[in-house]
TORGUVEX-664925 format. One record per residue (C-alpha): residue in one letter; residue number from 1; z negated, y negated, x; chain. Coordinates in Angstrom, 3 decimals. Each point is the difference from the previous one (the first is absolute). Layout:
N
> a/NUM/Z/Y/X/A
...
This chain:
278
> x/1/-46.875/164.669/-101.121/A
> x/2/-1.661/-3.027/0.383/A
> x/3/-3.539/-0.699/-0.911/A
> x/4/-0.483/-2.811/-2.896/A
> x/5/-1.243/-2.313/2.261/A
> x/6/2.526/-0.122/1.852/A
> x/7/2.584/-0.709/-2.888/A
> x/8/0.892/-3.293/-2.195/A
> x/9/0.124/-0.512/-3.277/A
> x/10/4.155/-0.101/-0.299/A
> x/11/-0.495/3.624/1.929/A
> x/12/0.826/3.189/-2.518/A
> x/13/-2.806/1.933/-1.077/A
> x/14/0.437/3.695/0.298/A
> x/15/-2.849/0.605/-1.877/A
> x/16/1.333/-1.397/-3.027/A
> x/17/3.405/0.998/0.523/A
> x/18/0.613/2.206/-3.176/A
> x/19/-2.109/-2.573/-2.529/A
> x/20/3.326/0.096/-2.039/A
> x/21/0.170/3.611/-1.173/A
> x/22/-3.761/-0.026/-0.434/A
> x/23/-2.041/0.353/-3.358/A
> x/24/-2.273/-2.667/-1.083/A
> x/25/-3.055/1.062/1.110/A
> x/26/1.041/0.925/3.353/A
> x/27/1.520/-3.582/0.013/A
> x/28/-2.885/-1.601/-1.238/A
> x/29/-2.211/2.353/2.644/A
> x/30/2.048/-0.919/2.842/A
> x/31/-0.137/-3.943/-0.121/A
> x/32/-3.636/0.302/-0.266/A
> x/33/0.244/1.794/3.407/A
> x/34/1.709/-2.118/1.495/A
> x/35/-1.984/-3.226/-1.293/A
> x/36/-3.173/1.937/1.889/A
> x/37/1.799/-1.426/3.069/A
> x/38/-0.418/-4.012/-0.680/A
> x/39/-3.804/0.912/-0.140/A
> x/40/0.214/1.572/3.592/A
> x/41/2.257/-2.622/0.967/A
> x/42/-2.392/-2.911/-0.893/A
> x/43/-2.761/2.427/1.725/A
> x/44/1.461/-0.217/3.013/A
> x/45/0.146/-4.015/-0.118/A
> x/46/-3.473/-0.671/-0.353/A
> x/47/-0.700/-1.397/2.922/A
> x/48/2.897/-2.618/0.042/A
> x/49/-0.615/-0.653/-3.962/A
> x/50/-3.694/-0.859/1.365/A
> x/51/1.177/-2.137/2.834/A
> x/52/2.204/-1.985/-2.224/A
> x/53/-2.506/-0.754/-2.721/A
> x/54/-2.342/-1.178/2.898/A
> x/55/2.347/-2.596/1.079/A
> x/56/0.943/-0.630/-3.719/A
> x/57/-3.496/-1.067/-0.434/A
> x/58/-0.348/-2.257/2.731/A
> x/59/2.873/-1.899/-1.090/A
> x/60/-1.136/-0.424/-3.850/A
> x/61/-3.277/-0.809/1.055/A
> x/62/1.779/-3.026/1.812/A
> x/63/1.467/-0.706/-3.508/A
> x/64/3.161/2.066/0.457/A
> x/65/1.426/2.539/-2.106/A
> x/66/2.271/2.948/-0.103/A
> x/67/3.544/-0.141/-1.441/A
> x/68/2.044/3.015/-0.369/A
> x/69/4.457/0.109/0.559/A
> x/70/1.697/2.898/-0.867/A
> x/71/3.201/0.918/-1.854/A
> x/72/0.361/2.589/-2.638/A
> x/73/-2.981/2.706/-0.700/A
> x/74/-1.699/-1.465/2.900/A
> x/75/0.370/-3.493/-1.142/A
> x/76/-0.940/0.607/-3.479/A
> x/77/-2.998/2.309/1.511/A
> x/78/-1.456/-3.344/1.667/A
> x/79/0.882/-1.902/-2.622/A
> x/80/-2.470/2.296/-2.414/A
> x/81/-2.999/0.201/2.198/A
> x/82/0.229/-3.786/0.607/A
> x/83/0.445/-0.884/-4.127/A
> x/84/-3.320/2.325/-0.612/A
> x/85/-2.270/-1.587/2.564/A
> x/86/-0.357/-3.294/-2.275/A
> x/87/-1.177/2.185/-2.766/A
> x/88/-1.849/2.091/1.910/A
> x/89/-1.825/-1.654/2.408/A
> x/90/0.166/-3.899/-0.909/A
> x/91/2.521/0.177/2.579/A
> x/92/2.741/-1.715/-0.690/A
> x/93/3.105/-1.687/2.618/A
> x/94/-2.052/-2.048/1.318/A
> x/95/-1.090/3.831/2.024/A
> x/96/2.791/2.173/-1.179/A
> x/97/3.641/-0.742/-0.751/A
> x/98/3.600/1.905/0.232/A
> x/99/3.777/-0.796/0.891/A
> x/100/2.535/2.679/-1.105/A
> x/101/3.793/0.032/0.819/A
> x/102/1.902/-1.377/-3.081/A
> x/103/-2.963/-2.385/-1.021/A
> x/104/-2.009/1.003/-3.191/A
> x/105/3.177/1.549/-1.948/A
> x/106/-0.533/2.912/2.914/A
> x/107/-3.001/0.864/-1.509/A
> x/108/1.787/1.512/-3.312/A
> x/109/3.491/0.996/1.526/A
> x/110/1.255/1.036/3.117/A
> x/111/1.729/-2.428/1.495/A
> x/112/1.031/1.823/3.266/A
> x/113/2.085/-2.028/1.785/A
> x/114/-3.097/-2.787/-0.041/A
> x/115/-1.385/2.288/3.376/A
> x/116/3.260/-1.113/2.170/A
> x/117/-1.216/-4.138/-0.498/A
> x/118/-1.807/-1.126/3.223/A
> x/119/0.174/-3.605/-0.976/A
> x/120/-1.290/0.307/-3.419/A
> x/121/-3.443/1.691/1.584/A
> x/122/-0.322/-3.194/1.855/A
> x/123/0.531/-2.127/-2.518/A
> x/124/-2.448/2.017/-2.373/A
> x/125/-2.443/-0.294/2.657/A
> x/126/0.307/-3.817/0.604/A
> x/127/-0.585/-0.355/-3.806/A
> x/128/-3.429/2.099/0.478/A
> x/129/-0.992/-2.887/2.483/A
> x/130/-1.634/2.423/2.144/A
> x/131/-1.948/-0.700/3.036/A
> x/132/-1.300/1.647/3.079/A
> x/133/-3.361/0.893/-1.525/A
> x/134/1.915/2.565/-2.553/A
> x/135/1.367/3.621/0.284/A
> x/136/3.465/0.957/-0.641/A
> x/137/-0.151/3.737/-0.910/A
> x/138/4.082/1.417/0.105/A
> x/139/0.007/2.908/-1.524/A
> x/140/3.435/2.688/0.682/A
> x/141/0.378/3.352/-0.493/A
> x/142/2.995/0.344/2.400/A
> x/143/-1.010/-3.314/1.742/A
> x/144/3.225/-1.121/0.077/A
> x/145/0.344/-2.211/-2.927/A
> x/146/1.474/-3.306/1.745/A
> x/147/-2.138/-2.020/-2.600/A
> x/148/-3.160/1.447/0.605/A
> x/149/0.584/-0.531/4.016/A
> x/150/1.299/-3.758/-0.270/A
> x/151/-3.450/-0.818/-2.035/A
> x/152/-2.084/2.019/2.390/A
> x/153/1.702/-2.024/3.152/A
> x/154/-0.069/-2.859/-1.502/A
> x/155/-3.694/0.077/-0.875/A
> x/156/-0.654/0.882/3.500/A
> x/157/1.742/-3.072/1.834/A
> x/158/-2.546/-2.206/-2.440/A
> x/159/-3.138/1.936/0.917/A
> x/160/-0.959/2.230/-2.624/A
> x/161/-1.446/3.494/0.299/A
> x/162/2.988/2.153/-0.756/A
> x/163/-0.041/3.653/-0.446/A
> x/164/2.628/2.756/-1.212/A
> x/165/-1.115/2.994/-2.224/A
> x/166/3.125/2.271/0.293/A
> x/167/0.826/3.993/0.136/A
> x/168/2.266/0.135/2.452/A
> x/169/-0.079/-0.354/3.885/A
> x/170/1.187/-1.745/2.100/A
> x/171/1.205/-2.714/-2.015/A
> x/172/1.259/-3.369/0.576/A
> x/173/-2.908/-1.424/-2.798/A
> x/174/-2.940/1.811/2.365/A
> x/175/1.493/-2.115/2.822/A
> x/176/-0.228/-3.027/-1.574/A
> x/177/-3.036/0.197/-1.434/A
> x/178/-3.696/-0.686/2.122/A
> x/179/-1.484/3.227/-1.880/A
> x/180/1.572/2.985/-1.303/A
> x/181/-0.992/2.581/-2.797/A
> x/182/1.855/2.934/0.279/A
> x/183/0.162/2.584/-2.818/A
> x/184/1.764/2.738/0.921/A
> x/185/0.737/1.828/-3.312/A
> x/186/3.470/1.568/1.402/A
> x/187/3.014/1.494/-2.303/A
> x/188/-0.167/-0.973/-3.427/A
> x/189/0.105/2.664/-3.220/A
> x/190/3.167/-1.999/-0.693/A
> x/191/2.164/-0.690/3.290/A
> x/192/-1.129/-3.934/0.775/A
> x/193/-1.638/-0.633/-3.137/A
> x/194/-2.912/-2.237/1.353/A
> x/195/-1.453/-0.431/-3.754/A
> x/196/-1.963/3.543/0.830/A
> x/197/-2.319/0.848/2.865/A
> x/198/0.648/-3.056/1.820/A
> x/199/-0.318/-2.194/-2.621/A
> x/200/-3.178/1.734/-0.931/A
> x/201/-1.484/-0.147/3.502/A
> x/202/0.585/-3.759/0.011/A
> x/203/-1.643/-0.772/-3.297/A
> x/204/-2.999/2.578/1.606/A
> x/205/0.649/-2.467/3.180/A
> x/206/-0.537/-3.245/-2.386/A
> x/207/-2.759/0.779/-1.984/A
> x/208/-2.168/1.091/2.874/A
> x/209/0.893/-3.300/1.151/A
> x/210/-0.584/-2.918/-2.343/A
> x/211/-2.990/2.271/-1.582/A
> x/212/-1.571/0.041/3.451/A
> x/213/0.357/-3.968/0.081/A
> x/214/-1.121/-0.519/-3.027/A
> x/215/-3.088/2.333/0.042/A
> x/216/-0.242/-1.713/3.728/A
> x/217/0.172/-3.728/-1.051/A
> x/218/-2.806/0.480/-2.532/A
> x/219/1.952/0.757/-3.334/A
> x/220/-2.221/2.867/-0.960/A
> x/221/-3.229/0.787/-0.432/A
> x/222/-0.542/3.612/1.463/A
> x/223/3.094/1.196/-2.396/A
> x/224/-0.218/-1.745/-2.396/A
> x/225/2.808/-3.101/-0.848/A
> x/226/-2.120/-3.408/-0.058/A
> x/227/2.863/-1.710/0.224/A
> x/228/2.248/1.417/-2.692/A
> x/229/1.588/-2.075/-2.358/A
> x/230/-1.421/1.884/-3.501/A
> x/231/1.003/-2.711/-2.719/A
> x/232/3.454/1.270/0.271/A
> x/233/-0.671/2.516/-2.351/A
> x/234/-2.216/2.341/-2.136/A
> x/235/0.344/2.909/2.597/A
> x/236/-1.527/-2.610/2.784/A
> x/237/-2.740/-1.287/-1.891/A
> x/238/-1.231/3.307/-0.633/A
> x/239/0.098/0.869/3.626/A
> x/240/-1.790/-3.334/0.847/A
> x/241/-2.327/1.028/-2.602/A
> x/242/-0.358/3.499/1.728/A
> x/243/-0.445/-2.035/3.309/A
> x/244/-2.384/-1.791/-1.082/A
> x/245/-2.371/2.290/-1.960/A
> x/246/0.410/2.738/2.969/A
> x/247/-0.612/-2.660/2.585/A
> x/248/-3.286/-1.484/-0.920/A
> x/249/-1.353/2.848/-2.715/A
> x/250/0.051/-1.541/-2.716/A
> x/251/1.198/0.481/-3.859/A
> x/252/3.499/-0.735/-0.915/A
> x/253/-0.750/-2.552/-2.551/A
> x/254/-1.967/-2.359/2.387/A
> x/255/3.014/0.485/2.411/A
> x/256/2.495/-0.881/-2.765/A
> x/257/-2.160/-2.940/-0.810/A
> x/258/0.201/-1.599/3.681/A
> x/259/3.534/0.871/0.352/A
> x/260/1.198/-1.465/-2.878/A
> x/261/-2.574/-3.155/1.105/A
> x/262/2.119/-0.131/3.496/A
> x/263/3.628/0.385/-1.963/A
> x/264/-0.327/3.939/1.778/A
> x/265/0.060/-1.569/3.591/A
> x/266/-1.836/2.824/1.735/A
> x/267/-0.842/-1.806/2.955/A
> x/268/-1.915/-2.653/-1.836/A
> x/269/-1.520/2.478/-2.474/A
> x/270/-1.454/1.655/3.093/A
> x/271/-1.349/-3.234/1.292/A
> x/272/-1.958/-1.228/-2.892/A
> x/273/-1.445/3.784/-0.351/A
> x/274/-0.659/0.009/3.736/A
> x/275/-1.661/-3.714/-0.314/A
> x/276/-2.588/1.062/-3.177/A
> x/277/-0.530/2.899/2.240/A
> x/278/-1.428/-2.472/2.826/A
């Protein structure tokens, strides 16, 4: 028998075999198992995941930024962690944006055939007007999926940084891209149902990465969000509230008060606190 590592996702896993005649708890049980492997997975990837942010950085800091392609759960995957960074970190796609095969409908449907369009991943990219200061991040669990390849080649022959984060090897998306993140999660629960542990080790895979960034490009102070956009909502504004009180010791009313005074900007709160302080 071959060891995980040395299977693919679309391989059968033995281990999971007889998941149809189990009970519910041994179902349950047995996924949860099996998801312990993305963690490992992504464990074993450090290094690469660090030498990728590292060149990530030295592009953004020359005004680039990083744009995810993917199709399906991996396209939708990049799609999410891009859509939170605005909200999150102040970062918005001017720093982080997405393509997905199938265009935004993807994002709500499956729209499978969408992964078999080279030309459409150029054309999505041209619209991004991308340069040779920004990343192009593919991101394939098989990395096969002809879209995700054409973008990643394509953003090559103009000069960007281009990496693959896949869970299979070799594939014809590592060769194309500079960089490679390999996540090898092997056999799914389900035979070839990506959505699970390689899925999971991917969105592992992306938040380490744009939350390394962020914290790395000064969108944090120590751990807390500076840069979060809190007027969106009540939640928010209590958390900048929480920020703020925590952060400089100080009673929640007199935080409220220069909040509300900075229409709940937390950087600029901080910076008139920080200036009385002076």
């Amino acid at each position: 028998m071959r060891d995980i590592k040395d299977k693919g996702t679309e391989d059968i896993n033995e281990r999971t075999s007889n998941i149809s005649s189990l009970n519910v708890n041994d179902i349950v049980s047995i996924i949860h198992k099996e998801d312990k492997v993305a963690f490992s997975a992504v464990g074993r990837a450090r290094a690469q995941i660090t030498l990728v942010i590292e060149r990530c950085l030295e592009r953004m800091n020359s005004g680039g930024r990083v744009l995810y392609v993917g199709s399906g759960t991996s396209g939708r995957l990049g799609a999410l962690d891009a859509i939170e960074m605005e909200p999150t970190y102040g970062m918005g796609k001017n720093y982080f944006d997405f393509i997905v095969a199938g265009g935004i409908k993807a994002l709500t449907r499956s729209i499978e055939g969408a992964e078999d369009n080279t030309r459409s991943a150029v054309t999505a990219l041209s619209r991004k007007r991308i340069s040779n200061n920004d990343v192009v991040i593919g991101i394939s669990a098989s990395g096969k999926a002809p879209f995700v390849i054409s973008a990643i080649k394509h953003a090559r022959s103009l000069g960007c940084y281009t990496v693959a984060i896949l869970n299979n090897s070799p594939s014809p998306l590592e060769q194309a891209a500079e960089d490679c993140i390999l996540l090898k999660t092997g056999p799914e629960v389900i035979q070839g149902s990506t959505r699970m542990k390689a899925g999971t080790a991917q969105k592992m895979t992306l938040n380490i990465i744009s939350t390394t960034l962020a914290v790395s490009l000064g969108r944090t102070d120590g751990n807390y969000m500076t840069h979060m956009k809190s007027y969106y909502n009540s939640k928010l504004r209590a958390r900048a509230l929480k920020i703020i009180s925590s952060r400089f010791n100080m009673g929640e009313d007199q935080a409220d008060e220069i909040l509300r005074r900075n229409k709940y900007d937390i950087e600029k709160a901080m910076e008139e606190i920080e200036k009385s302080m002076n």
